[in-house]
py3Dmol code that shows the C-alpha trace and the ligand (Angstrom):
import py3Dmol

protein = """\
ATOM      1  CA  UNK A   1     -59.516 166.883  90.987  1.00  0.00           C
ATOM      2  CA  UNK A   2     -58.829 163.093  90.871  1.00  0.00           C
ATOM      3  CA  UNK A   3     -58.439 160.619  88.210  1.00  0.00           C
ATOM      4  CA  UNK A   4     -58.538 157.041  89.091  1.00  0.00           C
ATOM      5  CA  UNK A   5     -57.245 154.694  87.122  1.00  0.00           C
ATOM      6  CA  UNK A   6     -58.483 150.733  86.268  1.00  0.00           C
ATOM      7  CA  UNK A   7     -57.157 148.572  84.476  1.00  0.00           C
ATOM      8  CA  UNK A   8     -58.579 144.997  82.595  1.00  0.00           C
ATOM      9  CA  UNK A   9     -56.343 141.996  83.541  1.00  0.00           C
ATOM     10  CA  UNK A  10     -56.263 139.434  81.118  1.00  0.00           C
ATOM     11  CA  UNK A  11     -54.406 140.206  77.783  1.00  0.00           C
ATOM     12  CA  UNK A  12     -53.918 143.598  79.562  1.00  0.00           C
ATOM     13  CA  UNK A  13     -51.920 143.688  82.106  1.00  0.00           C
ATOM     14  CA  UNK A  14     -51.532 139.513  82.057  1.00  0.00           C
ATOM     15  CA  UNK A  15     -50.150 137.733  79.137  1.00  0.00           C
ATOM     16  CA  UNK A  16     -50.589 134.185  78.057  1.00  0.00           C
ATOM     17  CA  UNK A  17     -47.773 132.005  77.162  1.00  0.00           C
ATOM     18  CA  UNK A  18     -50.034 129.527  75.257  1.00  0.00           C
ATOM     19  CA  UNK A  19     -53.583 129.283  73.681  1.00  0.00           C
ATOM     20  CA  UNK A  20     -56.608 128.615  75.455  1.00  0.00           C
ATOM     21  CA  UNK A  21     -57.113 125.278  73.654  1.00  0.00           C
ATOM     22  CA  UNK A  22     -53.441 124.281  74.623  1.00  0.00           C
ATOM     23  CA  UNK A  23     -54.395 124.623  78.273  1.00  0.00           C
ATOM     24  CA  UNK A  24     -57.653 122.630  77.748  1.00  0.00           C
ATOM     25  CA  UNK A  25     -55.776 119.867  76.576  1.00  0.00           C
ATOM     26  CA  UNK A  26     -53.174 119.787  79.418  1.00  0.00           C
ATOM     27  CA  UNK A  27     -56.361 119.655  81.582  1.00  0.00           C
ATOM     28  CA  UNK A  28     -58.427 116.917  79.848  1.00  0.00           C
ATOM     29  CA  UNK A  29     -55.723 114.716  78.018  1.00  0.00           C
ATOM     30  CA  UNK A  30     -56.759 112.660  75.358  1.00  0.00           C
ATOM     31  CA  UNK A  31     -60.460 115.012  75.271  1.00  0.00           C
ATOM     32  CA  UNK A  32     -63.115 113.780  72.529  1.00  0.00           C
ATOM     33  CA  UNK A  33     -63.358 115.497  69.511  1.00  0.00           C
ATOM     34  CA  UNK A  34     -65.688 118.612  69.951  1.00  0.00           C
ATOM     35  CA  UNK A  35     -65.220 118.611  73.872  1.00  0.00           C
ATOM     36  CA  UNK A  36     -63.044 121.820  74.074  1.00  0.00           C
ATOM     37  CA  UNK A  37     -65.612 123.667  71.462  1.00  0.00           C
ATOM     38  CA  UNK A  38     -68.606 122.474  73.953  1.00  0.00           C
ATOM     39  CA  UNK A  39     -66.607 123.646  77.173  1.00  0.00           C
ATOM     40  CA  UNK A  40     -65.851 127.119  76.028  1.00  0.00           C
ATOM     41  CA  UNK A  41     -69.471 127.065  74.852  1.00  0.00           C
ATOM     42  CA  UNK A  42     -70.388 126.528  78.344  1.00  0.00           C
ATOM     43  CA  UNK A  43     -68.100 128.357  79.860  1.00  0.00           C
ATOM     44  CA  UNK A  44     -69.169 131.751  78.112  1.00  0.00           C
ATOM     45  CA  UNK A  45     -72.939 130.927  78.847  1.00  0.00           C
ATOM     46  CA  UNK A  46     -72.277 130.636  82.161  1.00  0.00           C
ATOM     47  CA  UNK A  47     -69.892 133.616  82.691  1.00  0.00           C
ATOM     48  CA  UNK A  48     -72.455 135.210  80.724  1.00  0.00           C
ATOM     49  CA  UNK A  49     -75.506 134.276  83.344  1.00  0.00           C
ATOM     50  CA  UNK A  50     -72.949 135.100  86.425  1.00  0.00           C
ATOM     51  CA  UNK A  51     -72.641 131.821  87.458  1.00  0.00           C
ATOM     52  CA  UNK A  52     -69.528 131.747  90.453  1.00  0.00           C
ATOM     53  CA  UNK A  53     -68.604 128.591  89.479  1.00  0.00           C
ATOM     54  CA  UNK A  54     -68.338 128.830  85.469  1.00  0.00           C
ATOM     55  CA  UNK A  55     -65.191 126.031  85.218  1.00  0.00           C
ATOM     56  CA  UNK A  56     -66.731 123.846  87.296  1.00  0.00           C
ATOM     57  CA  UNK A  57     -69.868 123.841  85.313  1.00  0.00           C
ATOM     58  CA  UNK A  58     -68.254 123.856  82.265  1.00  0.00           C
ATOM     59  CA  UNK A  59     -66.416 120.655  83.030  1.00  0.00           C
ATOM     60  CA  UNK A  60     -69.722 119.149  84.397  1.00  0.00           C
ATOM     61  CA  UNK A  61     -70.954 119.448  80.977  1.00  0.00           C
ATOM     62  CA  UNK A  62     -67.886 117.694  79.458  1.00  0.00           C
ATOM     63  CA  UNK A  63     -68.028 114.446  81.786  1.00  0.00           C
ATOM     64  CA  UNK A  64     -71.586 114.395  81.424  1.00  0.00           C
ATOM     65  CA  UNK A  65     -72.097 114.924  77.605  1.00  0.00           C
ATOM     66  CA  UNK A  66     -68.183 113.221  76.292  1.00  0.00           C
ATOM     67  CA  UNK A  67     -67.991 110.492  79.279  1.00  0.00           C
ATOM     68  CA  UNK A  68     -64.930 111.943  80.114  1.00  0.00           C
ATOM     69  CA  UNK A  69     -63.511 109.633  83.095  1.00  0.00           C
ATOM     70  CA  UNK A  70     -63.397 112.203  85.891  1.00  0.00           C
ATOM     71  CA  UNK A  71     -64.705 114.665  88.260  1.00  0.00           C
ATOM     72  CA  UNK A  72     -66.318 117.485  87.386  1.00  0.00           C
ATOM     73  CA  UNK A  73     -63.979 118.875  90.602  1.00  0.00           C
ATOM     74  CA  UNK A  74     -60.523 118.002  89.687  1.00  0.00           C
ATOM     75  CA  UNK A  75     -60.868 118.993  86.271  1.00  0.00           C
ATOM     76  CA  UNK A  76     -61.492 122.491  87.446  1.00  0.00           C
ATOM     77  CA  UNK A  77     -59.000 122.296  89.564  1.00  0.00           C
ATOM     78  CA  UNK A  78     -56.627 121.044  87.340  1.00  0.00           C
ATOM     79  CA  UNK A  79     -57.709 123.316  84.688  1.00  0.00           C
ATOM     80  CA  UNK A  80     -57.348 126.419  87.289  1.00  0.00           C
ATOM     81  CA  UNK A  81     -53.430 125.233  87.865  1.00  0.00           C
ATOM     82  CA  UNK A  82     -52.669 125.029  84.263  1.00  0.00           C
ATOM     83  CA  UNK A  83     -54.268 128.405  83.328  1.00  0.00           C
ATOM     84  CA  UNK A  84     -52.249 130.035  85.824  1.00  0.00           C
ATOM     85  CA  UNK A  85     -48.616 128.038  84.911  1.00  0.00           C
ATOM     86  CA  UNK A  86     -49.431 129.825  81.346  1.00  0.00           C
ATOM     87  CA  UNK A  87     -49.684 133.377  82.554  1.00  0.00           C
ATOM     88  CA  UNK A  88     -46.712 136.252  82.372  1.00  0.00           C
ATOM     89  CA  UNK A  89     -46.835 139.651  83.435  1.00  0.00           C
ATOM     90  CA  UNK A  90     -44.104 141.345  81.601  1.00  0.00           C
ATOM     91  CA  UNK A  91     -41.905 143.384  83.419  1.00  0.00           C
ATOM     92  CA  UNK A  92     -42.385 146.880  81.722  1.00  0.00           C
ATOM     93  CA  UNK A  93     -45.982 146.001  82.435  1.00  0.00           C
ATOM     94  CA  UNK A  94     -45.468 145.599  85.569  1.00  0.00           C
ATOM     95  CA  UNK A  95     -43.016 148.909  86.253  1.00  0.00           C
ATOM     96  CA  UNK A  96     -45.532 151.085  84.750  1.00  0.00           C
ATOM     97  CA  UNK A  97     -48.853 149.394  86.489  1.00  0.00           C
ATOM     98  CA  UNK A  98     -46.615 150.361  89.531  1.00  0.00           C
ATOM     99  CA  UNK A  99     -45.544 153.684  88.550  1.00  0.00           C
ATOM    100  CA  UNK A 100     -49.522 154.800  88.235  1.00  0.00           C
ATOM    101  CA  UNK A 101     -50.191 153.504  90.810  1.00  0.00           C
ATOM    102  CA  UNK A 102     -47.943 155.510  93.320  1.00  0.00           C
ATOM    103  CA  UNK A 103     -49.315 158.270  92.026  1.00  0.00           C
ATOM    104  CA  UNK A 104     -53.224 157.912  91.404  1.00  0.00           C
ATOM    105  CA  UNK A 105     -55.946 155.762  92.626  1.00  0.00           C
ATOM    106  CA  UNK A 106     -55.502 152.428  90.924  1.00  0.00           C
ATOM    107  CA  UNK A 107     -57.241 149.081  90.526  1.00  0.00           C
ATOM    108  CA  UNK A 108     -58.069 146.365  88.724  1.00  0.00           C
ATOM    109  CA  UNK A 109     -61.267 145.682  86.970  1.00  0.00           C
ATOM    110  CA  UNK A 110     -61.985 141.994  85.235  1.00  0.00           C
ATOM    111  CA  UNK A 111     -64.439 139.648  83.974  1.00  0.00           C
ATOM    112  CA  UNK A 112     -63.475 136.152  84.730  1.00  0.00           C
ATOM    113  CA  UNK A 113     -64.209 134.057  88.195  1.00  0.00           C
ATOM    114  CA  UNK A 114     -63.378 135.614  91.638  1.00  0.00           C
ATOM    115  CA  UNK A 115     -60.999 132.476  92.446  1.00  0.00           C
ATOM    116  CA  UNK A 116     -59.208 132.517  89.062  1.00  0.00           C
ATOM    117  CA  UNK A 117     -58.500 135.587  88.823  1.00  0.00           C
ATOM    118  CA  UNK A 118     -57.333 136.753  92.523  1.00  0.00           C
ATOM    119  CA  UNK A 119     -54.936 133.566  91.789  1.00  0.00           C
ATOM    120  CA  UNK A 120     -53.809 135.619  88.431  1.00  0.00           C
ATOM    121  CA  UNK A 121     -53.157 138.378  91.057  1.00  0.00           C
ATOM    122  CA  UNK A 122     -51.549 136.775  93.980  1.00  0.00           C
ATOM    123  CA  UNK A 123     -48.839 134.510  91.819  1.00  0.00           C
ATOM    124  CA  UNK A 124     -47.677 137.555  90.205  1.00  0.00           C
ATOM    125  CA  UNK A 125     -48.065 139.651  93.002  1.00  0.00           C
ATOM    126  CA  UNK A 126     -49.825 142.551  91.188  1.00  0.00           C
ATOM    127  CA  UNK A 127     -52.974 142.996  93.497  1.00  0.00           C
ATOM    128  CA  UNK A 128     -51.073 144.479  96.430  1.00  0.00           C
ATOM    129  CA  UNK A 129     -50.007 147.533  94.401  1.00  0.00           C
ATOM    130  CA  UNK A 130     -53.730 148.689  93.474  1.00  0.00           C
ATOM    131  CA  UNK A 131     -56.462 149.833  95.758  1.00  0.00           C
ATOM    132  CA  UNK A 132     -59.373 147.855  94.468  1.00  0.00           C
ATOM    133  CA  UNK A 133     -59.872 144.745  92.545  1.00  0.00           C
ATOM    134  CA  UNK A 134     -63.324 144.291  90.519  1.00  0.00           C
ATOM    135  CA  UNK A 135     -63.951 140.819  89.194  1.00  0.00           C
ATOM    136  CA  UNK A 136     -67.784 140.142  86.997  1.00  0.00           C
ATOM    137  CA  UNK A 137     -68.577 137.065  88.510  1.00  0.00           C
ATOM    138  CA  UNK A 138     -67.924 137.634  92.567  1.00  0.00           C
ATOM    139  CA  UNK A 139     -71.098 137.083  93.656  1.00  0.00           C
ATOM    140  CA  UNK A 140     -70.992 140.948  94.970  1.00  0.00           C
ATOM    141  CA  UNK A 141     -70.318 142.217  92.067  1.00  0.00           C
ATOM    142  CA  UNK A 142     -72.565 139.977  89.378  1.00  0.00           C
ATOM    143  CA  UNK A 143     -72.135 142.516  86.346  1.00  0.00           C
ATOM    144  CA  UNK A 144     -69.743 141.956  83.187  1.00  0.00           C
ATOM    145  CA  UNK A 145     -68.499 144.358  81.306  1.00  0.00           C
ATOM    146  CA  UNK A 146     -69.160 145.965  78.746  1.00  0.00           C
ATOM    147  CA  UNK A 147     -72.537 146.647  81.337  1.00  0.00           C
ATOM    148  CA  UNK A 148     -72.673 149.922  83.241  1.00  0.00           C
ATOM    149  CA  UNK A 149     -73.493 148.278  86.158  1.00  0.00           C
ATOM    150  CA  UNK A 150     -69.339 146.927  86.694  1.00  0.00           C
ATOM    151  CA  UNK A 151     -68.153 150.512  86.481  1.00  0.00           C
ATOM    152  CA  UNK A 152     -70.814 151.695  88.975  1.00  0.00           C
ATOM    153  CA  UNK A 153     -69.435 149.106  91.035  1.00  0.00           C
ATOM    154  CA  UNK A 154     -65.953 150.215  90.084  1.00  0.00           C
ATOM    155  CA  UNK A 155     -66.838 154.200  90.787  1.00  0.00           C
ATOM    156  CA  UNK A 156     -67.953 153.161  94.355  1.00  0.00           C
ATOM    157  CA  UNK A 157     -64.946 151.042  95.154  1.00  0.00           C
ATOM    158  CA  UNK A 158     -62.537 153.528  94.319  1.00  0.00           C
ATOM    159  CA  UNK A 159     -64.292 157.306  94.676  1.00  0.00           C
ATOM    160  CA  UNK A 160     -62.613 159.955  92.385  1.00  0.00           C
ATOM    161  CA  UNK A 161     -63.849 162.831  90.548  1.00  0.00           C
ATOM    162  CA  UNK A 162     -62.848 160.839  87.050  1.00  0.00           C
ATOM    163  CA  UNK A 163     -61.866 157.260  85.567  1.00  0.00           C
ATOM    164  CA  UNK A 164     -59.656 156.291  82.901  1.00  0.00           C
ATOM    165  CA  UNK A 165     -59.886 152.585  81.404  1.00  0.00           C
ATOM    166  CA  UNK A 166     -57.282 150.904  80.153  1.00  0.00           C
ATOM    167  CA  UNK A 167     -57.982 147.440  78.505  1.00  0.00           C
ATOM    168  CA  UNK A 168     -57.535 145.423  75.160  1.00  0.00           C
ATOM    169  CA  UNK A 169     -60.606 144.772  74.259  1.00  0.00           C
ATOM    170  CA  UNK A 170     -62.831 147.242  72.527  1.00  0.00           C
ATOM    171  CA  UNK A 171     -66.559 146.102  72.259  1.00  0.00           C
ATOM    172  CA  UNK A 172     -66.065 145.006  76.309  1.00  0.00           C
ATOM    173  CA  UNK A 173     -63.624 147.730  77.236  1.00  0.00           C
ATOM    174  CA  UNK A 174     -63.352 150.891  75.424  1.00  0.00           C
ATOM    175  CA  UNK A 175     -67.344 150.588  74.423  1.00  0.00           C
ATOM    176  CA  UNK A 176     -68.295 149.882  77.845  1.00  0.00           C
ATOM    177  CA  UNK A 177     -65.997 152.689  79.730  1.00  0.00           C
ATOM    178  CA  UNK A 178     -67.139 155.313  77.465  1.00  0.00           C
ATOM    179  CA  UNK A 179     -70.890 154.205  77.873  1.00  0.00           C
ATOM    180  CA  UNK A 180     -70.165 154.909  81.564  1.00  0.00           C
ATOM    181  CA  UNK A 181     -68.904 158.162  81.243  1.00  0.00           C
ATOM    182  CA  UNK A 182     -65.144 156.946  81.427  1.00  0.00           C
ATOM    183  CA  UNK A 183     -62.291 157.983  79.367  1.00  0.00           C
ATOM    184  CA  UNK A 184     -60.624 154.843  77.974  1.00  0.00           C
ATOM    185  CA  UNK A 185     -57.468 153.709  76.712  1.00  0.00           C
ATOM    186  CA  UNK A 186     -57.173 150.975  74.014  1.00  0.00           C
ATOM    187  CA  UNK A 187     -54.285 148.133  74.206  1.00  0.00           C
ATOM    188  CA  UNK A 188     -55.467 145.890  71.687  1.00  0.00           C
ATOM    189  CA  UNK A 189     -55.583 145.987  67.753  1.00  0.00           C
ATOM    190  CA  UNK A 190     -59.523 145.325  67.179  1.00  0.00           C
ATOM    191  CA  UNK A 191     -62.095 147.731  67.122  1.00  0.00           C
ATOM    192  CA  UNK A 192     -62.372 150.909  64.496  1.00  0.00           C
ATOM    193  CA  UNK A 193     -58.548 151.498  63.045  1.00  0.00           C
ATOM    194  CA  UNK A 194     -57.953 155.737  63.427  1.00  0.00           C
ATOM    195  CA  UNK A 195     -59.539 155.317  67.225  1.00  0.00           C
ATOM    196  CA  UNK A 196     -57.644 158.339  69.038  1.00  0.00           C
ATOM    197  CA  UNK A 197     -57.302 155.858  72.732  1.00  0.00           C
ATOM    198  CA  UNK A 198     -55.739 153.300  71.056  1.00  0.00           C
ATOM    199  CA  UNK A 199     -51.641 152.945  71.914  1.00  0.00           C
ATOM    200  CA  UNK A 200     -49.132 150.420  71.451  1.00  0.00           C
ATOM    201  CA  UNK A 201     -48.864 149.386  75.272  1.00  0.00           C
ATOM    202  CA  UNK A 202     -49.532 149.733  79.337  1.00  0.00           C
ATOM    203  CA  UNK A 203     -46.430 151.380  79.088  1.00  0.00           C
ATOM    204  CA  UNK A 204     -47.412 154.210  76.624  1.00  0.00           C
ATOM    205  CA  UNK A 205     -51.064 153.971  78.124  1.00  0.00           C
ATOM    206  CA  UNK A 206     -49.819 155.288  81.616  1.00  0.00           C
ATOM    207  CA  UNK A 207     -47.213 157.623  79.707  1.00  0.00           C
ATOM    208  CA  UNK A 208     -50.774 158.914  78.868  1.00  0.00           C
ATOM    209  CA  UNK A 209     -52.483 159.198  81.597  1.00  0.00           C
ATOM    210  CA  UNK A 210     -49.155 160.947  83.676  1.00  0.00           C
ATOM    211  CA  UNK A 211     -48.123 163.085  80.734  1.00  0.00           C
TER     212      UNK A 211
END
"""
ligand_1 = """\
1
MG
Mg -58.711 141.684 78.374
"""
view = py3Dmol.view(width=600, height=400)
view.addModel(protein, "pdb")
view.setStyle({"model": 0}, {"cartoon": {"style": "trace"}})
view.addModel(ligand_1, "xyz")
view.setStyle({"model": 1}, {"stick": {}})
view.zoomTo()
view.show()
């Protein structure tokens, strides 16, 4: 029988080295007051409706609502560089993403933009190691998690007999995998305390699953 495993990226297997906000503000210098609150604003709304091009948009709102002096364009560009200078992927998380995945089938299975996040995956050169790679808002995919429909399109992209989820995020993650009929793995510290899938790290999570 096979178990495939899938992982969330961000805050999962991908670190942050600074705040969300932080990054905004190398991106729009000198931003009016209430512009980052009405970007992320945007930004869910239109992650939320499946949009392809959520930054962008989000930016369009800020130029046209703050008269912020610049292109809707090179913001998200800008932004898109910045997000990815503040990203880490520590190394144990890294040795033991590795070590599952020489041994079952293994991918990767996000919410965030299809551009964004392959970027996430090619500068730290985690994507090669896994056999599939889901992300919400690729326009073949267009289903966020916690919805069934992103682990349907998980199950087909990866065929095994059962799925573990690891991820750090319980109402998206852990709520949704279960819902699915996946076992799941919890990384993160919200959610119900006394949760039997929660552990401490990827590390212990794939000590888990191999043990
Ligand atoms: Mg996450």
């Amino acid at each position: 029988m096979t178990t495939a495993v899938y992982f969330d990226l961000d805050l999962t297997l991908l670190q942050y080295t600074d705040d969300f906000e932080t990054i905004f503000e190398r991106s729009v210098p000198d931003a009016p007051d209430g512009a980052y609150e009405r970007y992320v604003e945007v930004l869910f709304e239109t992650f939320d409706d499946l949009s392809s091009t959520p930054y962008r948009e989000a930016f369009s709102a800020i130029v046209s609502e703050f008269g912020v002096d610049s292109d809707p364009n090179t913001l998200a560009t800008r932004h898109h560089e910045r997000e990815l200078e503040a990203t880490t992927v520590p190394e144990s998380t890294r040795r033991a993403l590795e070590t599952v995945a020489a041994r079952r089938p293994t991918g990767i299975l996000t919410n965030g933009a299809l551009a964004m996040q392959q970027a996430k995956l090619s500068r730290h050169d985690i994507g090669d190691c896994v056999d599939a790679v889901v992300v919400s808002n690729d326009p073949d995919v267009a289903a966020r998690k916690p919805s069934t429909e992103i682990f349907d399109v998980a199950e087909a992209a990866l065929p095994a007999d059962e799925y573990i989820y690891v991820g750090d995020t319980y109402d998206e993650d852990i709520v949704g995998a279960r819902r699915a009929g996946w076992d799941a793995i919890h990384v993160g510290d919200d959610g119900p305390a006394g949760d039997a899938a929660r552990v401490e790290s990827v590390e212990d999570a794939v000590a888990r699953i191999l043990g």
